[in-house]
N, C-alpha and C positions, 0 to 999 in steps of 0.2 A: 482407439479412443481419441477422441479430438481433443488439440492441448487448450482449455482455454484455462485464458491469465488473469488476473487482476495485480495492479500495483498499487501499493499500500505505501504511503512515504509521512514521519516524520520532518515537519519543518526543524525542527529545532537541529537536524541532520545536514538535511539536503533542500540549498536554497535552489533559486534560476538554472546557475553554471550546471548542476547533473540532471536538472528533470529531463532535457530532451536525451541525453542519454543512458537515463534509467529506463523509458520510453523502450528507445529503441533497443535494448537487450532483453524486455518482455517481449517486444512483438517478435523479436529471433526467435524465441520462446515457444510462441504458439499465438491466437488470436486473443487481441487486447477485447476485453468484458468490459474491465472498467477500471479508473485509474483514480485514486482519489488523494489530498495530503491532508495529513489533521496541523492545524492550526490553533494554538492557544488565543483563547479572548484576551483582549487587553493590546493587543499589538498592534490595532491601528490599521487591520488589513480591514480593505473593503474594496470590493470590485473594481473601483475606478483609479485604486494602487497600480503602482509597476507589479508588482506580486499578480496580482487580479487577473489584471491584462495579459501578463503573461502564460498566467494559467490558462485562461479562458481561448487562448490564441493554441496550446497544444492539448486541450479537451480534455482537462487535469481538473475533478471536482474539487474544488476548494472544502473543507467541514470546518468552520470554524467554532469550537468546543472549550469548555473549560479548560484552562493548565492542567488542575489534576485529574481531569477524564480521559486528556487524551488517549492515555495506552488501553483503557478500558472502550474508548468506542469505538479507535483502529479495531480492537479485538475480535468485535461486535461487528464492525462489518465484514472483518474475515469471515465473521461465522456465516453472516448474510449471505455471502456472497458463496458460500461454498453449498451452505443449501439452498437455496435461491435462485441463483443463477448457474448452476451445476459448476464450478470455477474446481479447476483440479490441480492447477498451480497458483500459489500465492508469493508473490513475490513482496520483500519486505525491506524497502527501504529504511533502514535505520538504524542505529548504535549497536554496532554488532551485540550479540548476545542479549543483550535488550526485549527481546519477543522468541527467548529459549523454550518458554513454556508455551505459546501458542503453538511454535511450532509442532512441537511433539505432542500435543492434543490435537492437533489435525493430524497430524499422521496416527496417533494410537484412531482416532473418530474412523478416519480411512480402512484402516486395516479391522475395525470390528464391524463398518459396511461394505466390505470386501471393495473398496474404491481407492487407492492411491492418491496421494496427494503430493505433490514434491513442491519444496519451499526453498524459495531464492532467498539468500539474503543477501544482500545490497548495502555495504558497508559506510561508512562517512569518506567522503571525497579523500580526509587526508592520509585514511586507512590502506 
């Protein structure tokens, strides 16, 4: 089966300094699908930011989302992406423990469509 990955990253985690190396620990991984950070409104990002430009220069979809949706539309696109894009790793940048419960809904989802799923998580820099 072919690995493919998606990264999933909290800003409120992991700013500039880890994305090109969360990056590269997905593509070790298996083949990068898609990489995306959720971003709370209110924070002044918009494209033409250092944040923006940076993303857009390592192929990092910016979402920028309510504060309190964030962990609900990370979730949502995990989901997307695993049925959607057939993604069989999800990698998840963020607050350890943080997305305990998605994990283990993709893996119970996995194992009741006999499909595996294995989930990175990607801790905070200072971790």
């Amino acid at each position: 089966m072919a690995k493919r990955c998606t990264l999933l990253m909290d800003s409120d985690v992991h700013g500039p300094a880890s994305w090109p190396v969360a990056l590269e620990v997905v593509r070790n991984e298996g083949t990068l699908v898609a990489s995306s950070i959720f971003i709370a409104e209110g924070t002044g990002f918009t494209s033409d930011t250092d944040w923006g430009k940076r993303l857009n220069e390592l192929g990092i979809e910016p979402k920028v989302v309510p504060a309190k949706e964030a962990s609900i539309e990370l979730c949502a696109e995990a989901l997307r992406l695993v049925t959607e894009e057939d993604v069989n790793i999800v990698c998840l940048a963020v607050k350890e423990d943080d997305f305990a419960y998605l994990s283990q809904k993709l893996r119970t989802a996995g194992e009741a469509t006999g499909k595996k799923f294995s989930i990175m998580e990607i801790g905070s820099p200072s971790a």
